[in-house]
Rosetta silent file (secondary structure, phi, psi, omega in degrees, C-alpha in Angstrom):
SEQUENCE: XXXXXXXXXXXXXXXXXXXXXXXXXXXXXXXXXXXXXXXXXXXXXXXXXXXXXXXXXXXXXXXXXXXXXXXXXXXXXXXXXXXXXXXXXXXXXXXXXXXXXX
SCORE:     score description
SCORE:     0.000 S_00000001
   1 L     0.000  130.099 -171.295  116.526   77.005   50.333 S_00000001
   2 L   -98.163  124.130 -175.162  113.112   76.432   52.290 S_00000001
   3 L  -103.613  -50.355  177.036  111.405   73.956   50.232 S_00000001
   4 L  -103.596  151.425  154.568  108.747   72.264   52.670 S_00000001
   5 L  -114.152  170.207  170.152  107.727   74.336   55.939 S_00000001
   6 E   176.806  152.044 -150.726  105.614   72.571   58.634 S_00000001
   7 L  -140.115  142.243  125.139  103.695   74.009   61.563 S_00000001
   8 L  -136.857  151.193  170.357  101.796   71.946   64.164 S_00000001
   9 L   -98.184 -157.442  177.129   99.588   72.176   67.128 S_00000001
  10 L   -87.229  -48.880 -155.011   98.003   68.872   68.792 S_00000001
  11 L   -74.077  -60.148 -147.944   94.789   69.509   66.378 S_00000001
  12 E  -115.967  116.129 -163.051   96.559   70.618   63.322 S_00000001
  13 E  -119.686   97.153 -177.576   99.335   70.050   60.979 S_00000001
  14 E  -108.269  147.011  179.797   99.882   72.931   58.107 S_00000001
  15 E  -105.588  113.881  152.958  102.524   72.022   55.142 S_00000001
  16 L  -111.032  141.070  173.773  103.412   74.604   52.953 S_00000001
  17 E  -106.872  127.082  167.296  105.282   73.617   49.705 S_00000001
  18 E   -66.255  -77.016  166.064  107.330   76.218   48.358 S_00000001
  19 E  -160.529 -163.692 -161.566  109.396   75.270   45.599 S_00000001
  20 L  -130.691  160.111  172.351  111.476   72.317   44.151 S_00000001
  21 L   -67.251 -173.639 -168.951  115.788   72.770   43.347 S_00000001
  22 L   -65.730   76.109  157.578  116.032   73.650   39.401 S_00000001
  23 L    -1.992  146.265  116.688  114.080   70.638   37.078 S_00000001
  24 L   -55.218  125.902  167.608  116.399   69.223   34.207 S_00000001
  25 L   -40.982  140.075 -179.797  115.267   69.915   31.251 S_00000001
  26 L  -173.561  127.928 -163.963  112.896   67.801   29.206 S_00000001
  27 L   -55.474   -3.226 -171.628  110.758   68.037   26.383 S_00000001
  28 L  -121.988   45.294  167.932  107.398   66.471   28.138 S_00000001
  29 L   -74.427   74.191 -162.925  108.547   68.073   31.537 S_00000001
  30 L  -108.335  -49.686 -156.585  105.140   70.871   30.980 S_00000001
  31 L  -153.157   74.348  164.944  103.341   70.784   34.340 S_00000001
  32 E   -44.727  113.956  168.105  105.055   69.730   37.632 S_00000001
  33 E  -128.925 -176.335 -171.295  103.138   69.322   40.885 S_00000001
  34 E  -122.061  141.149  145.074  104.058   67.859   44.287 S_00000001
  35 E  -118.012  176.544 -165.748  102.220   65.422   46.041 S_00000001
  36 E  -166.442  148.638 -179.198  102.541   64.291   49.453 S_00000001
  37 E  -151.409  161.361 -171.832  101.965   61.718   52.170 S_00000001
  38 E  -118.803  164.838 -159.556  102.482   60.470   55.276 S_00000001
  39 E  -145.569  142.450 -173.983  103.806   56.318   55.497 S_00000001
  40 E   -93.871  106.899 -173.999  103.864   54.618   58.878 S_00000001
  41 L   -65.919  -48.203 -166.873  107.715   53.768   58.835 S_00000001
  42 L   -66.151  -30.598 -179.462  107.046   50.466   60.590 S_00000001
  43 L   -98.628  -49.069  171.922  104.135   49.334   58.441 S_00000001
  44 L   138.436  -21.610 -150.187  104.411   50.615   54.968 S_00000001
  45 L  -103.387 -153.542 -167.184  101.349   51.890   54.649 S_00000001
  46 L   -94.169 -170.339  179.254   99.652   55.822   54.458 S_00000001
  47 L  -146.534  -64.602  174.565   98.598   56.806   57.993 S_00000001
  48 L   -69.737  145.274 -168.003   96.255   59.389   57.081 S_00000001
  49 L   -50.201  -61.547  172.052   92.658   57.933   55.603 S_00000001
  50 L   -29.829  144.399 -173.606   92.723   60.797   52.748 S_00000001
  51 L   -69.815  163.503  148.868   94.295   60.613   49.065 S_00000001
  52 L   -24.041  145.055  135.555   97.846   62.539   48.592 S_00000001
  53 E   -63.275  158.243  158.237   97.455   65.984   49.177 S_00000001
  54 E  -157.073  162.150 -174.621   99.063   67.750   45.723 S_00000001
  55 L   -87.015 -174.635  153.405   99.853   71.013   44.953 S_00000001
  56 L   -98.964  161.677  174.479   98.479   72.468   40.952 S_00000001
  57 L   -59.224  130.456  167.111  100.675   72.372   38.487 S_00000001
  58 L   -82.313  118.263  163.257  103.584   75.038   37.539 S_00000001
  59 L   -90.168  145.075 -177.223  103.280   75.674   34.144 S_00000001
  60 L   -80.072  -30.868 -142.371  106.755   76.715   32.675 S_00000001
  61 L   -56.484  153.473 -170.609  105.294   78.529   29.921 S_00000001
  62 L    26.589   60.509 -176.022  106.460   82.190   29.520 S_00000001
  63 L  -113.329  -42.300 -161.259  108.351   81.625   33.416 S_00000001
  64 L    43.991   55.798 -138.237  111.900   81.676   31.981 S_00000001
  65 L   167.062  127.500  157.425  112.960   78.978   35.106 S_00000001
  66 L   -91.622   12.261 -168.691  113.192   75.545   35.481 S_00000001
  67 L  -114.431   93.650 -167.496  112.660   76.254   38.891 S_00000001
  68 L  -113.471  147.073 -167.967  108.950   75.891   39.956 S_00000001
  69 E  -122.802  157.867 -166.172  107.359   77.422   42.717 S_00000001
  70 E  -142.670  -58.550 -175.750  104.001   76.984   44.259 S_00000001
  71 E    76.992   63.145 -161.377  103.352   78.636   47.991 S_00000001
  72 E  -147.022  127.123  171.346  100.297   76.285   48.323 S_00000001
  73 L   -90.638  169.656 -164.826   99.191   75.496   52.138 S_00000001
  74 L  -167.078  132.319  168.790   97.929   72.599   53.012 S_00000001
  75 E  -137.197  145.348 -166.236   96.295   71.837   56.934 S_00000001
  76 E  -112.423   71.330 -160.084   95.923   68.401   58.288 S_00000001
  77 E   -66.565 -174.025 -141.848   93.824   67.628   60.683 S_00000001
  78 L     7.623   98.995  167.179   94.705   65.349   64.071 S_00000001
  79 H   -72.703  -36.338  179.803   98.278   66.289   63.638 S_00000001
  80 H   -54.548  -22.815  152.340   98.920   64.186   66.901 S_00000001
  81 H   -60.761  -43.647  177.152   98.939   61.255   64.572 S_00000001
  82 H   -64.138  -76.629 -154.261  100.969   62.573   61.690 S_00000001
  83 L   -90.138   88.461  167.587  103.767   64.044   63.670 S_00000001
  84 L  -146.117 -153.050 -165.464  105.713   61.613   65.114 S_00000001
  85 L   -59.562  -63.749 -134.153  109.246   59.482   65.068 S_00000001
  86 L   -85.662    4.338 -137.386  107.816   56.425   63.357 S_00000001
  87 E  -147.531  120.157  178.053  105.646   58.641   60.460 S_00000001
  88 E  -125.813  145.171 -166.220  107.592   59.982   57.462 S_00000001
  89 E   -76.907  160.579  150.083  106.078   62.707   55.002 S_00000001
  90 E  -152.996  121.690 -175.326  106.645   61.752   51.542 S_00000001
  91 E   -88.790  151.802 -173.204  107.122   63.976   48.824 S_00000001
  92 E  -145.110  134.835 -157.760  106.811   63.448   45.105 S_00000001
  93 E  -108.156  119.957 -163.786  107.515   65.719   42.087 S_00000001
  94 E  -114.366  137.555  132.978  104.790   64.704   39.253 S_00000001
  95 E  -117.875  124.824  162.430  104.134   65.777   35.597 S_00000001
  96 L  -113.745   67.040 -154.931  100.668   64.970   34.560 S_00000001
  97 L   -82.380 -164.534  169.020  101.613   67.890   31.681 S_00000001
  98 L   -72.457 -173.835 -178.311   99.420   68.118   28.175 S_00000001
  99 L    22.005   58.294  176.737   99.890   66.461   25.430 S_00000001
 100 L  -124.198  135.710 -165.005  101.200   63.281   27.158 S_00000001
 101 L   -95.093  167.272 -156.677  100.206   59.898   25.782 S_00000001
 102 L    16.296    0.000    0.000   98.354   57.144   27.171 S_00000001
């Protein structure tokens, strides 16, 4: 299953996120996105300047799938930083859905 893709040049780094394996079910599971980042394995900290990247939300409503899909591109500039041994993407599956309190 291709979930993440990734492309680079020296200049340029494009992500695409595809999709996620099957959600469990859960009632306030409504509107799943991905974000992503990249973390300097040695230091801890983000490497690019920029907030997460995130995908919008998959709404389940009328989908009949627990399986959400997105297709959403993403390009990064100076990839020659980003792609290397020491530099690990990290992905994260989010609900910020409706009706969710505080």
């Amino acid at each position: 299953m291709k979930v993440v893709s990734l492309e680079a040049d020296d200049e340029k780094l494009c992500v695409v996120i595809h999709r996620t394996d099957p959600l469990r079910p859960h009632l306030r599971l409504l509107n799943p996105l991905v974000r992503f980042r990249f973390v300097d394995l040695v230091s801890g900290r983000t490497v690019h300047a920029r907030e997460p990247w995130k995908t919008a939300g998959f709404s389940f409503r009328g989908k009949g799938t627990l399986t959400p899909h997105w297709e959403e591109e993403f390009v990064v500039d100076h990839a020659s930083c980003i792609v290397r041994e020491d530099i690990l993407m990290f992905l994260e599956v989010l609900d910020f859905g409706e009706g969710r309190d505080g």
